[in-house]
C-alpha positions as CSV (number, residue, x, y, z in Angstrom):
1,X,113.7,-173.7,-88.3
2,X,112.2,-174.7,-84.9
3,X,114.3,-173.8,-81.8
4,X,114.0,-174.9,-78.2
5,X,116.2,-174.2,-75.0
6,X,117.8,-176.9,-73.5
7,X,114.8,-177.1,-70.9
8,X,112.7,-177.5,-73.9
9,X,111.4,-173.9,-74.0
10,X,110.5,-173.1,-77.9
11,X,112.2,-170.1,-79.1
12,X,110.7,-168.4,-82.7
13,X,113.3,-168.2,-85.6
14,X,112.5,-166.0,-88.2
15,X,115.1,-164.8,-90.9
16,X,118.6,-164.6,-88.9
17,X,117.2,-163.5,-85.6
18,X,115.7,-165.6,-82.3
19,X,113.1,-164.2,-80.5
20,X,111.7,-165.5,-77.2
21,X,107.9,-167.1,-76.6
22,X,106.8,-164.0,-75.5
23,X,108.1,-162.0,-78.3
24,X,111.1,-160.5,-77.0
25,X,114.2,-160.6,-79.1
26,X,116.8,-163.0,-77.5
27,X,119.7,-162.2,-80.5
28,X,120.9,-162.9,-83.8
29,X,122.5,-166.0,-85.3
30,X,126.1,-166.1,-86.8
31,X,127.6,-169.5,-88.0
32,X,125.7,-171.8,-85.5
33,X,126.2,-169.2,-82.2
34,X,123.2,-166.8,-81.2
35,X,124.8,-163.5,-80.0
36,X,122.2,-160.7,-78.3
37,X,121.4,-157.2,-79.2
38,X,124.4,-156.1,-77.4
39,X,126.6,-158.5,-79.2
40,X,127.4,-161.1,-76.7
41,X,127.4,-164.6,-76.5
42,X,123.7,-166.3,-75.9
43,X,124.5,-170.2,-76.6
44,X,125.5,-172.2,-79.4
45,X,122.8,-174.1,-81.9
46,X,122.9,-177.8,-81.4
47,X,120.9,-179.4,-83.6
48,X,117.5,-177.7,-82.6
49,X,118.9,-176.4,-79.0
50,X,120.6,-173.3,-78.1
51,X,122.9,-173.9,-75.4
52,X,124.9,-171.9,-73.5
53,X,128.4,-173.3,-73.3
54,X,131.1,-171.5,-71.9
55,X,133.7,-172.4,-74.6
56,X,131.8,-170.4,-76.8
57,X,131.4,-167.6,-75.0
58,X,134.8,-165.8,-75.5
59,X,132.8,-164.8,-78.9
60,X,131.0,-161.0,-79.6
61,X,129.9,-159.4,-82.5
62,X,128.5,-156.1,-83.0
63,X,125.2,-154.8,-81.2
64,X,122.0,-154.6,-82.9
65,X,118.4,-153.2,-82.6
66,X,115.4,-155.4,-83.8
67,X,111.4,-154.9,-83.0
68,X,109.7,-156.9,-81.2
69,X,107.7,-159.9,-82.7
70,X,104.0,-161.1,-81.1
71,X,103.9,-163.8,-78.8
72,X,104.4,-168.0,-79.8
73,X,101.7,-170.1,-78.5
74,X,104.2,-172.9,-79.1
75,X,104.2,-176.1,-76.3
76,X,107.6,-176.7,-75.0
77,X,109.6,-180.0,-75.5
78,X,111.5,-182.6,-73.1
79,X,114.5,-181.4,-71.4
80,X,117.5,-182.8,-73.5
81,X,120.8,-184.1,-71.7
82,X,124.1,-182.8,-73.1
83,X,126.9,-180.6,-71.9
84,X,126.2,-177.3,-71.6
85,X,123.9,-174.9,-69.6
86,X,120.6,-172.9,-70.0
87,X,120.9,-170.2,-72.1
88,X,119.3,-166.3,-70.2
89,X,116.4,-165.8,-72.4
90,X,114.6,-162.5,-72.0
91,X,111.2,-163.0,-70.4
């Protein structure tokens, strides 16, 4: 599954969890919502965007610990328009 922010930033899927370009783990998905290692709300999955929408967000699941994966040299993608906001990815 490929997996960009809604800037168009690729994010690197691999089994149930969503890790960042740089490696860092950005959460775990659960029926179409991505929810972080502390359990709360990232963003939704639309189509191949997460997005943060604040609908969503009243949402947590229980916290979870997951290594680190090496870095993505992925190139990012257009910005898409639709409602909703940027999901806080790690760095």
């Amino acid at each position: 599954m490929e997996l960009y922010t809604k800037d168009g930033n690729p994010l690197q899927v691999y089994e149930d969890k969503v890790f960042s370009r740089s490696g860092n783990v950005v959460g775990r998905i659960k029926d179409k919502k991505v929810f972080g290692p502390n359990g709360r709300y990232v963003g939704t999955i639309i189509g191949e965007h997460l997005i943060y929408r604040s609908t969503d967000s009243a949402g947590i699941n229980p916290p979870f610990t997951c290594a680190k994966r090496s870095a993505s040299a992925k190139a990012n993608r257009a910005k898409i328009a639709v409602w909703g906001d940027e999901p806080t990815i790690p760095a």
